[in-house]
N, C-alpha and C positions, 0 to 999 in steps of 0.2 A: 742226138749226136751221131749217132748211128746210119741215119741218111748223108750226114755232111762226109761222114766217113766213107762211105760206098760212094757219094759223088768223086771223092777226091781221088780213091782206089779204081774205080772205072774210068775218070780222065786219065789216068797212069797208061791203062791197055790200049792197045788198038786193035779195035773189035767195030763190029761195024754197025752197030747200035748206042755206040759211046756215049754221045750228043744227050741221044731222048734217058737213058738213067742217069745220066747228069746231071740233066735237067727235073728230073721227075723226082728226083734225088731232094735235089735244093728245093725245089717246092715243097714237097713235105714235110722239109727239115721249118723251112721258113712257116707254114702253115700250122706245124706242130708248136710253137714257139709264140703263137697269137697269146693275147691273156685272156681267155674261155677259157671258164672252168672245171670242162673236161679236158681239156687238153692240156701238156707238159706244162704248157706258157701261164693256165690259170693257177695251178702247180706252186711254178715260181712265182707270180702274183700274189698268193697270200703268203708265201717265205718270207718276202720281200715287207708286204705290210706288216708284219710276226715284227720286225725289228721297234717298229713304230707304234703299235696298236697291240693290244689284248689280241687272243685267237679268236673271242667270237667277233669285235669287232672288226679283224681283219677280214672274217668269212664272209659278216655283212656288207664291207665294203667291195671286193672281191666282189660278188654276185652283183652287188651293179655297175661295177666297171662292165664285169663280164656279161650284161645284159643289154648295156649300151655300145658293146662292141661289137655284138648280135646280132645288132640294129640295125647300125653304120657297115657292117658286110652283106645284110640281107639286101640294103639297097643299092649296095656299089654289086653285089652279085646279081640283084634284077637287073639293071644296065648291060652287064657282061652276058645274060641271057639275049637281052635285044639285040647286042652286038654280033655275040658268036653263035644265036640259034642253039645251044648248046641247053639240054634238060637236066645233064648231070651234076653242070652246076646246081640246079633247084635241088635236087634231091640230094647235096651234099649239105646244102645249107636248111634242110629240115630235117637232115640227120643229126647237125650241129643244135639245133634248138630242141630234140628230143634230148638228146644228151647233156642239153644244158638242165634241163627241166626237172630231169631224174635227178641229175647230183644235188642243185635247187630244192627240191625234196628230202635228199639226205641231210642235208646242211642245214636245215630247218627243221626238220626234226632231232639234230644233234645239239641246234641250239635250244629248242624247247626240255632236253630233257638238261643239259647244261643249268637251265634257269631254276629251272625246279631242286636240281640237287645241291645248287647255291643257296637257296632258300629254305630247301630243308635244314641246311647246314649251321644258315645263321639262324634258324629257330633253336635250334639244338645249343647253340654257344648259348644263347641268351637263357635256355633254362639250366644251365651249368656256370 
């Protein structure tokens, strides 16, 4: 929200770089806002599944929305490399799949111990 807010507050001035933090503004508000699971957008993605699903099923489904969304940008961003000759694109979208991969990691290990402490729990009811 904070970039949409600095777009909105630098198109107010007139400075003479307005344009390009306008612009660089919205893009990262917009890119922030993806549903990858590091980013705000994957965030609200599983809030959003939280309504309809369990937490761990929401996390499960989350990671592969967020896995096929991964997908669907790393090849619309190869194209955008042919186009605009541009390498930062690559290095932003394997910065994006490193980050997906660590949290992927978390999530997976919070569901393995999740599973275990359900099962300890219902061993426990049933000798009680």
């Amino acid at each position: 929200m904070v970039n949409f807010l600095i777009s909105i507050i630098a198109n107010r001035l007139n400075i003479h770089i307005k344009m390009q933090v306008v612009y660089t503004n919205l893009l990262l508000g917009i890119f922030n806002l993806l549903p990858i699971i590091p980013l705000d957008g994957g965030n609200i993605l599983i809030s959003f599944l939280n309504y309809k699903f369990n937490v761990n099923d929401s996390i499960k489904m989350a990671l592969i929305i967020s896995k096929l969304e991964l997908i669907i940008l790393s090849i619309v961003y190869c194209i955008f490399i042919l186009i605009l000759k541009n390498l930062w694109i690559f290095v932003l979208i394997i910065y994006l799949w490193y980050l997906y991969l660590k949290e992927e990691e978390k999530f997976e290990f919070y569901l393995k111990i999740h599973e275990r402490y359900k099962n300890i729990m219902e061993a426990n009811k049933n000798k009680f």
